[in-house]
C-alpha positions as CSV (number, residue, x, y, z in Angstrom):
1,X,-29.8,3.0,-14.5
2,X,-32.1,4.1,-17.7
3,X,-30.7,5.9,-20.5
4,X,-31.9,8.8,-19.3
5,X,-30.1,9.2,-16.5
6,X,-26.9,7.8,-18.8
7,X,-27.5,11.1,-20.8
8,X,-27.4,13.1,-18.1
9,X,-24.1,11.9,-17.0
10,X,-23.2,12.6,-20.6
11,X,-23.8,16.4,-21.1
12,X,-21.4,18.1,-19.2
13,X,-18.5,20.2,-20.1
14,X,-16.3,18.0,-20.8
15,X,-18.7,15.8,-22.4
16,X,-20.5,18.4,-24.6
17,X,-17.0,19.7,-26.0
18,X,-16.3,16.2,-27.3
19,X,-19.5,15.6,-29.0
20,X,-19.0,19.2,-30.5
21,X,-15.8,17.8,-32.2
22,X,-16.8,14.3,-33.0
23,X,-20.2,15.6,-35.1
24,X,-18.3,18.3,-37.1
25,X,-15.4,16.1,-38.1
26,X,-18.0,13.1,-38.3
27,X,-16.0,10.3,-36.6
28,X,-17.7,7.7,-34.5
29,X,-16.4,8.6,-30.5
30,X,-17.2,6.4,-27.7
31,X,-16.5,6.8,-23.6
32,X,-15.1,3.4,-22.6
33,X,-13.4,1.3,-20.4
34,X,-13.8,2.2,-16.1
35,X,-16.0,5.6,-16.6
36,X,-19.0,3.7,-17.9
37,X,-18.4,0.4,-15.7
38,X,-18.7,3.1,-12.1
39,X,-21.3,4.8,-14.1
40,X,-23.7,1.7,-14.2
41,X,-22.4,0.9,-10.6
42,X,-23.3,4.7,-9.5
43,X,-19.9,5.3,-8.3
44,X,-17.5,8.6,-9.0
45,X,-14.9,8.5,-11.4
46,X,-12.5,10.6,-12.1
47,X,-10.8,9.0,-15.4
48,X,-12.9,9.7,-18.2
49,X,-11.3,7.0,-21.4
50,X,-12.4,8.1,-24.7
51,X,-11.9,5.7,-28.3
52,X,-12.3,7.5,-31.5
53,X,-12.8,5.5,-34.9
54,X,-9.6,8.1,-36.4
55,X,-6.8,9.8,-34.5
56,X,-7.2,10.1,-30.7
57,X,-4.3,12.7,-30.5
58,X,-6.0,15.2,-33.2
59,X,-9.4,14.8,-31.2
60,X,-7.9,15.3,-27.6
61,X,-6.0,18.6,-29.4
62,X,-9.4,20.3,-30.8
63,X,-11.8,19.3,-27.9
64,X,-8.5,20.8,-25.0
65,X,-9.0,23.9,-27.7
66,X,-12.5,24.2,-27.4
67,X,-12.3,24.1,-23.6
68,X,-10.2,26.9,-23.5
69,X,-7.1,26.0,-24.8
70,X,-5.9,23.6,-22.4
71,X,-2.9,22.2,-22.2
72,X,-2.3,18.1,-23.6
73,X,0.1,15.9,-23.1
74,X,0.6,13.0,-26.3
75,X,2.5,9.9,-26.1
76,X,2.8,9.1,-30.0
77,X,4.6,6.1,-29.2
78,X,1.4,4.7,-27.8
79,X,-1.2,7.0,-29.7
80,X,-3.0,8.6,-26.9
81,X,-3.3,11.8,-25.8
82,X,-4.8,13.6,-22.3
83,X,-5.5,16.4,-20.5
84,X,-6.9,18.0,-17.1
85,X,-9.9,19.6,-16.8
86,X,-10.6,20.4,-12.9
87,X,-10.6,17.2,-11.2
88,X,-11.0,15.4,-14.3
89,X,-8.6,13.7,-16.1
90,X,-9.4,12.5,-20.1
91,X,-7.3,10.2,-22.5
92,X,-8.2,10.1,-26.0
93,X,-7.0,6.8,-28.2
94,X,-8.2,5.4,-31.9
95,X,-9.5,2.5,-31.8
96,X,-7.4,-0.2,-32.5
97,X,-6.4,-3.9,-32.4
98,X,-3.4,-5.5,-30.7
99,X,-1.0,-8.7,-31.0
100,X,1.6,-9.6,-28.2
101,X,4.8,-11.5,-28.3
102,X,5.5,-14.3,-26.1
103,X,7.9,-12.6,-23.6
104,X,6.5,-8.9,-23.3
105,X,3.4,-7.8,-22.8
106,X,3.9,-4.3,-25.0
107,X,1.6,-5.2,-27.5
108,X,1.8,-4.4,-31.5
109,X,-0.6,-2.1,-32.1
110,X,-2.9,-1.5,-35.5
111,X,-5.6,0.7,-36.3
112,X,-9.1,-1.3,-35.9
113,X,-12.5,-1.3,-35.1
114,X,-14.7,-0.7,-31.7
115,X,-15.2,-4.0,-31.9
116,X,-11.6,-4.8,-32.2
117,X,-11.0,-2.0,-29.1
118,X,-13.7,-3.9,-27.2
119,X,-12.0,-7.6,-27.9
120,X,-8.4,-6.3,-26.3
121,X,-9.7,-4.7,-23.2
122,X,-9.4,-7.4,-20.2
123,X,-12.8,-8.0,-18.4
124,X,-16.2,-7.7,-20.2
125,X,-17.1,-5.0,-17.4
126,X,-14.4,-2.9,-18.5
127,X,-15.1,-3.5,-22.3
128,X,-18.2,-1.4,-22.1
129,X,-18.7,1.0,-24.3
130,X,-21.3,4.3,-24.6
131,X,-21.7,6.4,-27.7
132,X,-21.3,9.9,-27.5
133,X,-22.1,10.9,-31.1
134,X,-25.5,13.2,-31.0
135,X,-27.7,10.6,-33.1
136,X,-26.7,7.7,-31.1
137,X,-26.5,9.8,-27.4
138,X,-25.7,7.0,-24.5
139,X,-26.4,3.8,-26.9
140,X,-24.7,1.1,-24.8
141,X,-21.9,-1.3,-27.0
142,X,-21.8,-4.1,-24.8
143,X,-20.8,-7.5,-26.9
144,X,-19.7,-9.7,-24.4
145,X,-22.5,-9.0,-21.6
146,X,-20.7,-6.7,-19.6
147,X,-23.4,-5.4,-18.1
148,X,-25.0,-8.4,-16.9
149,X,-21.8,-9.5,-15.3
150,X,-22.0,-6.1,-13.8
151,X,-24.8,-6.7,-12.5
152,X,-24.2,-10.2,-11.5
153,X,-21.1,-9.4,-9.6
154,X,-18.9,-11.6,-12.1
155,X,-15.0,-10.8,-13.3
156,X,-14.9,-12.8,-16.6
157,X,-12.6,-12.1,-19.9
158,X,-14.1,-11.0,-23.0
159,X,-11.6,-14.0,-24.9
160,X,-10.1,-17.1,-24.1
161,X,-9.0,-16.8,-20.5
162,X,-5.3,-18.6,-21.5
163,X,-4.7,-15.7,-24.3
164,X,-6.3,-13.0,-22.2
165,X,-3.9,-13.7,-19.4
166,X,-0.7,-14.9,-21.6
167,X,-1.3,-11.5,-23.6
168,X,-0.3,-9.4,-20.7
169,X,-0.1,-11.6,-17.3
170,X,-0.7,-8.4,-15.3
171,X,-4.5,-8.6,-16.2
172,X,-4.2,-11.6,-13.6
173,X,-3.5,-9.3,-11.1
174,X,-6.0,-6.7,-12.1
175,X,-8.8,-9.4,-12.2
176,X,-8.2,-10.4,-7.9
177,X,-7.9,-6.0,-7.6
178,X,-11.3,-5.8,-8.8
179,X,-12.6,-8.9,-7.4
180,X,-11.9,-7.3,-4.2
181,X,-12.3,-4.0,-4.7
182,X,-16.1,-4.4,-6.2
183,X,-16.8,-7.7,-4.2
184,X,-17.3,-9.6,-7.3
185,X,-16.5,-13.6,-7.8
186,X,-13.8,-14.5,-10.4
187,X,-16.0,-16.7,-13.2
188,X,-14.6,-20.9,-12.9
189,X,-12.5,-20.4,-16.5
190,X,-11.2,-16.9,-15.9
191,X,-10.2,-18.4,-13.1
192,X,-8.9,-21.8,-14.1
193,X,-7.1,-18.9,-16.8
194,X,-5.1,-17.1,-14.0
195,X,-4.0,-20.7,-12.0
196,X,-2.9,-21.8,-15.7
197,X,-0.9,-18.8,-16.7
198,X,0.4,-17.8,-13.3
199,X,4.3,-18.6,-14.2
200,X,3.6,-15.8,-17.0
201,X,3.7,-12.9,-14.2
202,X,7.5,-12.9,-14.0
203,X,7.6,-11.5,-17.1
204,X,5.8,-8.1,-15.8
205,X,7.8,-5.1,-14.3
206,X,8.1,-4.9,-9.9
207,X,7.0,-1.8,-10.3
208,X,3.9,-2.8,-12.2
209,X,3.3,-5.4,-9.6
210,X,3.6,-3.2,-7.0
211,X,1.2,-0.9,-8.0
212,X,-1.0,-3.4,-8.3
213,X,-0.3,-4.4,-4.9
214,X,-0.8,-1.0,-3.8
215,X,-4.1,-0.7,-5.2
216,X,-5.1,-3.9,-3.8
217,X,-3.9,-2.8,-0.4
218,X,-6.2,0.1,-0.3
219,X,-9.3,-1.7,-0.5
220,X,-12.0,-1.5,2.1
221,X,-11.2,-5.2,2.6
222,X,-7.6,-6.4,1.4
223,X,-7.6,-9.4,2.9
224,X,-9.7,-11.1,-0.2
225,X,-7.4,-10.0,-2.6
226,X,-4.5,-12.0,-0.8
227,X,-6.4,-14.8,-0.4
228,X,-6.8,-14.9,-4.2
229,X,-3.4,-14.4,-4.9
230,X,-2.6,-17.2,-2.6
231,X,-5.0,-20.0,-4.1
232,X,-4.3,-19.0,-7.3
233,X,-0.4,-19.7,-7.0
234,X,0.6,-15.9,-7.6
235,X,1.5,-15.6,-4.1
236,X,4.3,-18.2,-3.9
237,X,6.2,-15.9,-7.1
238,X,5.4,-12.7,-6.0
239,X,5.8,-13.0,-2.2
240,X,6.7,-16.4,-1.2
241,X,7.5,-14.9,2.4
242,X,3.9,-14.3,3.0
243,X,2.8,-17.4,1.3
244,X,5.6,-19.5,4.1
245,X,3.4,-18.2,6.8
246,X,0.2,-20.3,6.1
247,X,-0.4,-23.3,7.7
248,X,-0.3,-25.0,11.5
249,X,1.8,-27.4,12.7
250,X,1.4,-29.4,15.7
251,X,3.5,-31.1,18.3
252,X,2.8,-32.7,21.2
253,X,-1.2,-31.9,20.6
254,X,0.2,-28.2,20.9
255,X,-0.4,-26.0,17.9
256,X,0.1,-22.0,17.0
257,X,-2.3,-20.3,15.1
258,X,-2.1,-19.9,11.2
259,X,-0.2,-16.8,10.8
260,X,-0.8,-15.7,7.6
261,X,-4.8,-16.1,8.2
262,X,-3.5,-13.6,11.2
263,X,-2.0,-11.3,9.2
264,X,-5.0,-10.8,7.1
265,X,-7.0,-10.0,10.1
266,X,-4.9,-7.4,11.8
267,X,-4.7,-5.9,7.4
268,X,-8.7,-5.6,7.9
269,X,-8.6,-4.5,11.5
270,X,-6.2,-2.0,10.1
271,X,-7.7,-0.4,7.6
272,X,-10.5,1.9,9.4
273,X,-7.9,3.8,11.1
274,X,-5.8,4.4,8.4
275,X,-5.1,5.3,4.3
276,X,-1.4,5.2,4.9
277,X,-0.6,2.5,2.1
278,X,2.7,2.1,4.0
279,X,1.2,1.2,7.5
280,X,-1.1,-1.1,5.7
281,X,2.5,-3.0,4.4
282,X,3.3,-2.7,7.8
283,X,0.5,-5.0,8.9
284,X,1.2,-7.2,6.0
285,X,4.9,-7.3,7.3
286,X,4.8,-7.0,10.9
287,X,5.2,-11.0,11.4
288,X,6.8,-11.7,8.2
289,X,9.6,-13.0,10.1
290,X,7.8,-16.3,11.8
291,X,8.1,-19.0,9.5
292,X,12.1,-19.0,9.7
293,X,12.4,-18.5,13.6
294,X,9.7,-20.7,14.6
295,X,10.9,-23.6,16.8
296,X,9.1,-25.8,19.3
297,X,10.1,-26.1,23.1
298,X,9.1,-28.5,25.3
299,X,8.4,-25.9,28.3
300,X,7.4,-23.3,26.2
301,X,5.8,-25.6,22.6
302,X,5.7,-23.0,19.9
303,X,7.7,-19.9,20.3
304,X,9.0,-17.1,17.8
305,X,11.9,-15.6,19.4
306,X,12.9,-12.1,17.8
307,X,10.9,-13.0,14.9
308,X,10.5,-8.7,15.0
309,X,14.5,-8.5,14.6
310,X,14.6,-10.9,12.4
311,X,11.7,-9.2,10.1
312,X,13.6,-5.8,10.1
313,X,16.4,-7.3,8.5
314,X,14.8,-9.1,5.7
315,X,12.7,-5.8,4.5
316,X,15.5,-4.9,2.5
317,X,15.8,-7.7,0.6
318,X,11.9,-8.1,-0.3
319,X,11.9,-4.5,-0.9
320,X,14.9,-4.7,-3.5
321,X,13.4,-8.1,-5.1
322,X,10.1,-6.5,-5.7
323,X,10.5,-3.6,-6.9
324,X,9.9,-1.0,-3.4
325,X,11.4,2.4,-3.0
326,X,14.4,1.9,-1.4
327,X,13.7,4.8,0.7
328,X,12.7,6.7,4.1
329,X,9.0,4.3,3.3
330,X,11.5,0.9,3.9
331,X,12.9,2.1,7.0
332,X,9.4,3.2,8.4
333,X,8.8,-0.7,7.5
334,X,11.3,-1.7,9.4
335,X,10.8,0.3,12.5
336,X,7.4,-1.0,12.5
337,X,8.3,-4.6,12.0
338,X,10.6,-4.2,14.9
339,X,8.7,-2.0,17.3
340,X,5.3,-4.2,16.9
341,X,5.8,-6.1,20.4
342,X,7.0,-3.3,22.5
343,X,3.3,-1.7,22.9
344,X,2.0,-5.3,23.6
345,X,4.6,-5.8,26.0
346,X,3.8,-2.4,27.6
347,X,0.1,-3.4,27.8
348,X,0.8,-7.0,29.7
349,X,2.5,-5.9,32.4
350,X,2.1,-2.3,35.0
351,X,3.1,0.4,32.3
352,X,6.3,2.1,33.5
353,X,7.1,5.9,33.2
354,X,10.6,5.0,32.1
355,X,9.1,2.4,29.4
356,X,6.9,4.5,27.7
357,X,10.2,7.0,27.5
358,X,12.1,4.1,26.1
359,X,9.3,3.5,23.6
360,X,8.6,7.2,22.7
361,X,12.1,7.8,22.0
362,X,12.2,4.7,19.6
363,X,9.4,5.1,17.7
364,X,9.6,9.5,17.6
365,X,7.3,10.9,15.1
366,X,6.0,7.0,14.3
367,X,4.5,6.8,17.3
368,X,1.0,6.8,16.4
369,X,1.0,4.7,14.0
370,X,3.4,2.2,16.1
371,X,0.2,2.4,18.2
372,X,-2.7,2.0,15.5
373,X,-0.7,-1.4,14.2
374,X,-0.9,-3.0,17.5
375,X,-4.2,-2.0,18.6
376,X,-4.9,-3.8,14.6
377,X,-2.5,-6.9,16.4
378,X,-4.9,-7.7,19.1
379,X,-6.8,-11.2,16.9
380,X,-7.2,-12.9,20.3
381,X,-10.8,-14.7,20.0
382,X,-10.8,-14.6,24.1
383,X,-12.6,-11.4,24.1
384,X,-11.7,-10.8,27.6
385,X,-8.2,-10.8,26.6
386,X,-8.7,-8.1,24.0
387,X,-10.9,-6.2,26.4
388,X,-7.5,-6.1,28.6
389,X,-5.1,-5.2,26.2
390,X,-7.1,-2.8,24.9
391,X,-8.0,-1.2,28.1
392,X,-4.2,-0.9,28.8
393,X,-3.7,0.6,25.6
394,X,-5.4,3.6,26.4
395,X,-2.8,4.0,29.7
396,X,-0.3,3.6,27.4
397,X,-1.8,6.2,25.2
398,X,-2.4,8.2,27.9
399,X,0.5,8.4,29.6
400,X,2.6,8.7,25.9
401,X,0.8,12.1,25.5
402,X,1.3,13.2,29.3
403,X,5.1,12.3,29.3
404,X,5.4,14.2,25.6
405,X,4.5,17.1,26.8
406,X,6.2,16.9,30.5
407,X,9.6,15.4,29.5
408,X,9.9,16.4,25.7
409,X,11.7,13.0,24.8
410,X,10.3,12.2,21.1
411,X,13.3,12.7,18.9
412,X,15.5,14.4,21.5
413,X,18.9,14.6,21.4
414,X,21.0,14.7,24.4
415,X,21.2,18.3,25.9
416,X,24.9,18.1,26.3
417,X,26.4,17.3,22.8
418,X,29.8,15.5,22.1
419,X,31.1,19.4,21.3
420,X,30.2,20.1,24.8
421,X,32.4,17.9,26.4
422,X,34.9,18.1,24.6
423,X,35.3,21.9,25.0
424,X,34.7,21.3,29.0
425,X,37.4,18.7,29.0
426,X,39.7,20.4,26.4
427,X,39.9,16.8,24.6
428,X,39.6,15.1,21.4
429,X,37.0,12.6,19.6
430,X,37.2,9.6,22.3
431,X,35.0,7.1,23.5
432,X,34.7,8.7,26.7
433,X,32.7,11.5,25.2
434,X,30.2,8.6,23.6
435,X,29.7,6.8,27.4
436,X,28.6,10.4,28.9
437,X,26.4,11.2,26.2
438,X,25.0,7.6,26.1
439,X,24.5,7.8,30.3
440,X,22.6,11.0,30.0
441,X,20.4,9.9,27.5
442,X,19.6,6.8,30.1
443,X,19.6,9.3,32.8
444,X,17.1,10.9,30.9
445,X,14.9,7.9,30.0
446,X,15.1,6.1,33.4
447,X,13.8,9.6,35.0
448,X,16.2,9.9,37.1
449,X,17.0,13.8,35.4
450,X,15.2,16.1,33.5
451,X,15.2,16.7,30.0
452,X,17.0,20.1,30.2
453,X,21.2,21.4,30.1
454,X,21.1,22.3,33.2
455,X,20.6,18.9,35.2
456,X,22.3,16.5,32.0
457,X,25.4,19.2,32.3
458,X,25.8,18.4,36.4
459,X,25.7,14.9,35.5
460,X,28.5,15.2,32.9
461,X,30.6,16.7,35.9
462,X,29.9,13.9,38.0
463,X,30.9,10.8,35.1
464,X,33.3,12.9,33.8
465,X,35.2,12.9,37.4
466,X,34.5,9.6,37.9
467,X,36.1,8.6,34.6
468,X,39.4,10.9,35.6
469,X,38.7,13.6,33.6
470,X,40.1,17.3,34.1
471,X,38.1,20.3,33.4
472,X,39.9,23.0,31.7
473,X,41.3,26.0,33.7
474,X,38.2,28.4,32.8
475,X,35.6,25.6,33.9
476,X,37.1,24.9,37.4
């Protein structure tokens, strides 16, 4: 990209208020940071970062009042300042210099230089810097080669890789989201940096680490971000459980596959079907359960009995450890985790009216993505395997939508309710009332009535007799 075109990008709205306000009041303002690094790789950005030599609050105040008086939001504590304009969103800081204690990584903060703005950022492609005063219009500040690592696909530190990292440990994690993200490699002593300083992550937030995660999980291909984290050691502290699931072991010349090299694969397979971050988890998840319920049979060799089971019940505890809502997002998890094998189940053998019920009712209004995660689970390299099992995926598809619409069983309660039988039967909470309600909802599922009051009410009449119930006076 010439400077041309870098002036172009530069004389906008937004752009023109700020040099308006820089060149009256004089003070040396620069965009910096992840506009100018997308810029240079002709992507979009959205997050415009501005560093002023002076008071980033007072600048972001007079260039939201030239733009019409819009409204900012400062955070004195940290001496920035932002504000909206359409889809943009702009943050104003002075430049300034920082030190860090050994066990936080909230920095001391003093006013500096560019130079000393430059020196604390994390990666030389995100320490670039592009003048926006009038004389000096789109004059790249780039001392640590930024650009040529740009263009060189390299993630390297602008300083010593050991202080970068021990600074604030969560740069670690930001270097393996960009080295995915962008495709780039991770330069030998940056890297050497992040194996040497991995221990220094427990000192960052869950909830920084799982936005990190997040972001990482949203890439085009996640799977390489994982694979850093695993050879770099961050893995093992972050999620051990997914780190457990690498490796093969063999018995008897018998051997299972690598299931965390499996899990990366159905993560990529997933990930053209959906931007649910959550069902992404899923797939990181769905087998999560392996390593502690793998045991070798003689008959069978390697088998992973109610590994799904198993799975659901430890989502809770990874979810609580890292830092994960504890919310309606966890128990979608969970139902995923355990769900995963039903579908493949479904597609081995002759699919079943009264199965696809079964597995309708389960999954409800997760249906869909029940079935995108499995379709993702298919690895199998026999390709006329996976031709099968995807094949009978479609029936199952199929035949989900057709008995949806014919038998109305996705989320249903049972059309007789507790209330009813009790005011049939003039009784009280018992567990009679449970075993009718429970046999109509099988009734239901096996086919053998219909979804409606009238049919599930003539079976309560029938169990309840059977049971030795009496129907009050006005029922008889």
């Amino acid at each position: 990209m010439t400077k041309e075109d870098i002036i172009k990008h530069l004389t906008g709205t937004v752009f023109n208020a700020i040099r308006h306000v820089a060149d009256v009041d004089k003070i040396e303002t620069y965009v910096i940071g992840g506009y100018v690094r997308d810029l240079l790789l002709n992507k979009p950005s959205k997050d415009i970062d501005i560093v002023v030599r002076g008071g980033g609050i007072a600048m972001a105040e007079k260039v939201a009042a030239k733009l019409g008086g819009l409204k900012v939001s400062v955070f004195k504590n940290f001496g920035t300042a932002m504000f909206k304009y359409r889809d943009l969103e702009v943050e104003f800081v002075g430049a300034r210099k920082e030190s860090y204690q050994r066990n936080s990584r909230k920095p001391i903060v003093e006013d500096g230089s560019l130079q000393d703005d430059q020196n604390r950022r994390d990666f030389t492609i995100n320490a670039l810097a592009l003048s926006l005063n009038k004389e000096t219009l789109g004059e790249l500040v780039d001392p640590f080669n930024g650009r040529k690592d740009l263009e060189n696909g390299i993630i390297r530190t602008p300083l010593e890789p050991g202080i970068t990292f021990s600074d604030d440990p969560l740069r670690m994690l930001r270097a393996i989201r960009f080295a995915s993200r962008f495709g780039f490699k991770i330069e030998a002593e940056t890297f050497e940096g992040i194996k040497a300083n991995k221990e220094r992550i427990e000192i960052v937030s869950g909830e920084r680490i799982v936005d990190e995660l997040n972001k990482m999980i949203m890439a085009d291909k996640p799977s390489m971000a994982f694979k850093l984290l695993e050879v770099t050691g961050l893995l093992q502290i972050i999620l051990p459980e997914l780190q457990d699931m690498k490796g093969v072991d063999e018995k008897n010349g018998k051997k299972h596959k690598d299931n965390f090299y499996h899990t990366l694969e159905v993560l990529d397979r997933i990930v053209p079907f959906t931007d649910d971050v959550w069902l992404r988890w899923s797939a990181i998840f769905h087998d999560i359960a392996k390593p502690v319920t793998k045991r070798y049979d003689n008959k069978l060799g390697w088998t992973f009995h109610a590994h799904n089971h198993v799975g659901q019940k430890m989502i809770p505890k990874i979810f609580k450890r890292m830092k994960f809502p504890m919310n309606d997002k966890m128990k979608f998890i969970q139902k995923m985790v355990y769900l995963h094998m039903r579908p493949i189940v479904l597609s081995e053998d002759i699919v079943t009216d009264s199965a696809v019920r079964r597995l309708l009712f389960d999954a409800g209004d997760d249906i869909d993505s029940l079935m995108t995660l499995c379709e993702a689970d298919i690895t199998s390299k026999n390709e006329d395997k996976v031709r099968k099992y995807m094949k009978n995926f479609k029936v199952v598809r199929r035949k989900l939508k057709e008995i949806e619409e014919k038998d109305k069983v996705r989320n249903f309660q049972p059309p007789v309710s507790g209330e009813d039988i009790m005011e049939a039967y003039g009784i009280k909470p018992c567990r009679e009332i449970g075993d009718i309600k429970s046999a109509i909802k099988e009734a239901i599922l096996d086919g053998e009535i219909n979804n409606d009051k009238e049919q599930a009410y003539e079976l309560m009449l029938k169990l309840g007799k059977d049971m030795g119930l009496t129907l009050k006076k006005d029922d008889e």
